[in-house]
C-alpha positions as CSV (number, residue, x, y, z in Angstrom):
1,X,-122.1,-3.8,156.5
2,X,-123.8,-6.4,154.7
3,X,-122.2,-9.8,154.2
4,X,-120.8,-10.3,150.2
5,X,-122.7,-13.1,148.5
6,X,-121.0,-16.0,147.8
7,X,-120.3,-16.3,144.0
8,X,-121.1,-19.9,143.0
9,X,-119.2,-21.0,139.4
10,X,-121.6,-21.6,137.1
11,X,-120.3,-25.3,136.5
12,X,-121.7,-26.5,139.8
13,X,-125.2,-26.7,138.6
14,X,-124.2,-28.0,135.8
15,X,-121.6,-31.1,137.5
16,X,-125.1,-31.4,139.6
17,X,-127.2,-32.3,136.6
18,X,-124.7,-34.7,135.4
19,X,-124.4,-36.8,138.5
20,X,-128.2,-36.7,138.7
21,X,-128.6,-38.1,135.1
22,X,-125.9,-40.8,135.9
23,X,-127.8,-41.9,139.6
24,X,-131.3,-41.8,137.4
25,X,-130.0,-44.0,134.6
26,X,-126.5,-44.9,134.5
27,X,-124.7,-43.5,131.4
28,X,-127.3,-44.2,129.1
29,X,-127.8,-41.1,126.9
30,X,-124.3,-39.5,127.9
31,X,-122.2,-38.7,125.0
32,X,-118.6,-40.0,125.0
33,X,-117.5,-36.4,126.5
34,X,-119.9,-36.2,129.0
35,X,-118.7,-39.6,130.7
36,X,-115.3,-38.2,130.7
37,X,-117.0,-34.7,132.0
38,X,-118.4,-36.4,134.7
39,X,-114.9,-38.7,135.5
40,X,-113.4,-35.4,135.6
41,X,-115.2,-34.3,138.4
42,X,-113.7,-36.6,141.3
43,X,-110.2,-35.6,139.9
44,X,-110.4,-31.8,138.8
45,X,-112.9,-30.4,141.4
46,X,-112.8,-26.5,141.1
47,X,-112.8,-26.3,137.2
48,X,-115.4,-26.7,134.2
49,X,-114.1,-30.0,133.1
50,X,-116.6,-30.0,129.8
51,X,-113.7,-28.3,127.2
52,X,-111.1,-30.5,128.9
53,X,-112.9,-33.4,127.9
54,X,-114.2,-32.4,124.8
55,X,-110.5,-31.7,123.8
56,X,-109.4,-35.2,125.0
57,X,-111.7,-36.8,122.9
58,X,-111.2,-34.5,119.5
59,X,-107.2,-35.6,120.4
60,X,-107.7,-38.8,121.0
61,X,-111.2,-39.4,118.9
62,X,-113.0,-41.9,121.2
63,X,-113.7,-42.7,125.1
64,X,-111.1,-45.7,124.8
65,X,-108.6,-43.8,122.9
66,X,-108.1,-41.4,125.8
67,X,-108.4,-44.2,128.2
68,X,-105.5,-45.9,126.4
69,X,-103.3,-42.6,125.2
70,X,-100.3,-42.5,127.0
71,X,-99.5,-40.9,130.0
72,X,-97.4,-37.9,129.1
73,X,-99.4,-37.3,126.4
74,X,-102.7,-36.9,128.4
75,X,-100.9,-34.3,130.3
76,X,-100.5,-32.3,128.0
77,X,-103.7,-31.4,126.8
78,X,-105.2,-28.4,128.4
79,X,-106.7,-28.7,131.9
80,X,-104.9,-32.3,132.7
81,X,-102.2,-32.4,134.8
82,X,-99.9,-35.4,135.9
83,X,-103.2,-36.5,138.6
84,X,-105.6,-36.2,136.0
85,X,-103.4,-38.3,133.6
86,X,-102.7,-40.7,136.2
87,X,-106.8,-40.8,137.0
88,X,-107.4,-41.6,133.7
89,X,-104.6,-44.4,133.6
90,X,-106.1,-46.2,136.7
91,X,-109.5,-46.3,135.1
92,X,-108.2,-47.8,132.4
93,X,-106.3,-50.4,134.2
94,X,-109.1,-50.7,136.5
95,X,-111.0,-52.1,133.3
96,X,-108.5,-54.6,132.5
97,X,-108.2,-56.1,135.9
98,X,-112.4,-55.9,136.7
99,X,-112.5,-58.0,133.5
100,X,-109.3,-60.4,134.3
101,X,-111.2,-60.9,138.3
102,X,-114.7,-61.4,136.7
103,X,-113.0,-64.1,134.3
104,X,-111.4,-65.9,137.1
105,X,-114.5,-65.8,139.4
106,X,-116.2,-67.9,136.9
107,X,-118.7,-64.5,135.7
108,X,-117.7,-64.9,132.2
109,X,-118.1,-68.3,129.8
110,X,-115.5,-68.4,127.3
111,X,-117.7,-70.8,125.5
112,X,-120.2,-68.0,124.5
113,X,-118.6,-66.1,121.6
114,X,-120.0,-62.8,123.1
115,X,-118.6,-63.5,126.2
116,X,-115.0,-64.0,124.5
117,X,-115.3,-61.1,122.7
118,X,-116.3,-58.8,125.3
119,X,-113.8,-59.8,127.7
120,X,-111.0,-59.4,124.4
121,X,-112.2,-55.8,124.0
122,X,-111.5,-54.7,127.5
123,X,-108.4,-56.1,128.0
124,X,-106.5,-55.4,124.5
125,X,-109.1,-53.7,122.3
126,X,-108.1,-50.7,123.8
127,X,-104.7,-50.7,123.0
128,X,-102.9,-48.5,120.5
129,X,-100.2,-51.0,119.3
130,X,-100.7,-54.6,118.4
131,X,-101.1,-56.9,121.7
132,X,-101.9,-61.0,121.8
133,X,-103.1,-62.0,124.8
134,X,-103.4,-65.3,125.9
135,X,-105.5,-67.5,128.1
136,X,-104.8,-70.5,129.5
137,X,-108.3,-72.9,130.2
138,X,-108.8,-76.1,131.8
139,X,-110.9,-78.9,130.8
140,X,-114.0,-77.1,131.9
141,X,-112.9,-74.2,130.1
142,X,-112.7,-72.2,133.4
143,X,-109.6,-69.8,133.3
144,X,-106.1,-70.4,135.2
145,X,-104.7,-68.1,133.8
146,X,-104.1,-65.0,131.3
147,X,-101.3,-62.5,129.9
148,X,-100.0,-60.3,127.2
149,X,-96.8,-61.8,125.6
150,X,-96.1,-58.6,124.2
151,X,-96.7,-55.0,122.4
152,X,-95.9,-54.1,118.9
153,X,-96.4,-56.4,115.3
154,X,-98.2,-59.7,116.9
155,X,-97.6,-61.4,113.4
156,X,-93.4,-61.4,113.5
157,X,-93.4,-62.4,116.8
158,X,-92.0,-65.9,116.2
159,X,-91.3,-66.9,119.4
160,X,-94.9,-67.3,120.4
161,X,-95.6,-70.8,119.4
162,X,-92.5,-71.9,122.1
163,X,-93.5,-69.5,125.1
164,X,-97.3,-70.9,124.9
165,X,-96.6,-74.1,124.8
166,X,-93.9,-74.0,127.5
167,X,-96.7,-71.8,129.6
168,X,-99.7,-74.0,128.9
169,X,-97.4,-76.9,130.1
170,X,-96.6,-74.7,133.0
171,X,-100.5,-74.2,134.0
172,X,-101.1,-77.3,133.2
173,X,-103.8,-75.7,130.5
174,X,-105.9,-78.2,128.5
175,X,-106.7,-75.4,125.8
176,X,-105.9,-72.3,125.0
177,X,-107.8,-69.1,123.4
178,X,-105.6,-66.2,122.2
179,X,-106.4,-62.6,120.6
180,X,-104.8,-59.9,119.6
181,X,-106.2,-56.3,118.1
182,X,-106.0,-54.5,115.2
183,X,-106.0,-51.0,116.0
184,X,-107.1,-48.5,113.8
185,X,-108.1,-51.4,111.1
186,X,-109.9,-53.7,109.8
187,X,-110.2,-57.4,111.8
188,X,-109.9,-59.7,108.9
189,X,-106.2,-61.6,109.1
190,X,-103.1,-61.0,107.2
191,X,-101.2,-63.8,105.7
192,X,-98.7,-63.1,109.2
193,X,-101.7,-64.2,111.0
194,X,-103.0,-66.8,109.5
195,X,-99.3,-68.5,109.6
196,X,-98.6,-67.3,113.2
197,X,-102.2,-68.9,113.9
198,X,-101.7,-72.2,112.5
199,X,-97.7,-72.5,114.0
200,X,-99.5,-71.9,117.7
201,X,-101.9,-74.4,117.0
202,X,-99.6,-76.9,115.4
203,X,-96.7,-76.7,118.8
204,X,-99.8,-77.2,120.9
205,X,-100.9,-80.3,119.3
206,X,-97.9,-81.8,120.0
207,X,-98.2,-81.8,123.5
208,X,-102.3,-82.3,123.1
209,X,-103.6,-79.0,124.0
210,X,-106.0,-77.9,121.9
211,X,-106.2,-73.8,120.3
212,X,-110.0,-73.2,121.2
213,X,-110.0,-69.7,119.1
214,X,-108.5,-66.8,118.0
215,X,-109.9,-63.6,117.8
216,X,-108.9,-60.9,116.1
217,X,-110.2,-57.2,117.5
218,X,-111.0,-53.7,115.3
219,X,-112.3,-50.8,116.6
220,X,-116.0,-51.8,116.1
221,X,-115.8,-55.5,114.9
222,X,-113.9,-58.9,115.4
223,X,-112.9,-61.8,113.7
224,X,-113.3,-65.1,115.2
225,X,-110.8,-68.0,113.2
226,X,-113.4,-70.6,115.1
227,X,-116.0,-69.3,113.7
228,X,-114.6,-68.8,110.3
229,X,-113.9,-72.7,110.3
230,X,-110.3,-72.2,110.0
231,X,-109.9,-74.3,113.6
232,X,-112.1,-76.7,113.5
């Protein structure tokens, strides 16, 4: 008797194409689905993963909203389990961390704006709740060190101006650049900004450190208080 023919899902050709386009040229012309599509792949391998990631990003609205949804949520779209939701969790971290490891082998210049605002958008412009982060820069403005001091309203958090100063003293910092995002909004500051702002940079006069910048992040722009004039 003759030997069935092997069906072949129709989604192998297709998963094919995709890494073909991406060894050709990267992920220029993907759309935001497709690079989640082809993510998909390596974690979901006998399934169409094209509706699953077209539903993550009509939930979630963008690539970097679905990269920073949380956990349990993820998993409960259609299609993503908990290994799926945990893949998509270590790419996002992954970001964070490629960023922090490129910053602290000296890749990136936080004297270059662009450079400052890059680095600002993978590590907290992702975020779905207010975040500051700070970073702590010596003389050469090379980076000892960096951190989150917390999640929720960066503007009441009054105890900022204290735990950067006592932190700066502790990495023995000579300046200090600090961001925080604005998710779903508008960069321009509120008048809890401004004031948080200019209490950070007044406690780190006193011990002579200066506050290099502040930059606020929005989903597609930034604000930059150095470049506003408000620090000079």
């Amino acid at each position: 008797m003759p030997r069935e023919a092997k069906i072949i899902p129709c989604y192998h050709e297709h998963r094919k194409r995709l890494r073909r386009r991406f060894e050709k040229s990267g992920f220029r012309g993907f759309h935001d689905y497709e690079v989640l599509e082809l993510l998909l792949t390596y974690i979901i391998p006998r399934k169409d993963t094209k509706p699953t990631a077209k539903e993550l990003i009509k939930r979630f609205k963008h690539l970097p909203g679905v990269l920073s949804a949380d956990m349990r949520e993820l998993a409960q779209v259609n299609g993503i389990g908990p290994q799926a939701a945990k893949f998509l969790k270590i790419v996002d971290a992954f970001i964070g961390f490629y960023f922090d490891q490129k910053a602290l082998s000296r890749d990136i210049e936080f004297t270059q704006l662009s450079q400052v605002v890059e680095y600002f958008r993978a590590t907290v412009g992702r975020n779905l709740n207010e975040v500051m982060r700070v970073l702590y820069l010596n003389s050469q403005n090379r980076l000892i060190a960096a951190e989150n001091l917390s999640e929720g309203t960066v503007s009441q958090a009054v105890a900022f101006p204290r735990t950067i100063v006592e932190n700066a003293l502790k990495h023995h910092a000579t300046t200090i650049i600090i961001a925080h995002n604005h998710p779903g909004g508008l960069p321009e500051p509120s008048e809890n900004d401004n004031a948080i702002t200019q209490q950070i940079k007044n406690a780190l006069h006193t011990v002579n450190i200066t506050l290099q910048e502040h930059i606020i992040i929005a989903e597609d722009s930034f604000y930059s208080y150095r470049q506003s004039g408000i620090l000079d």
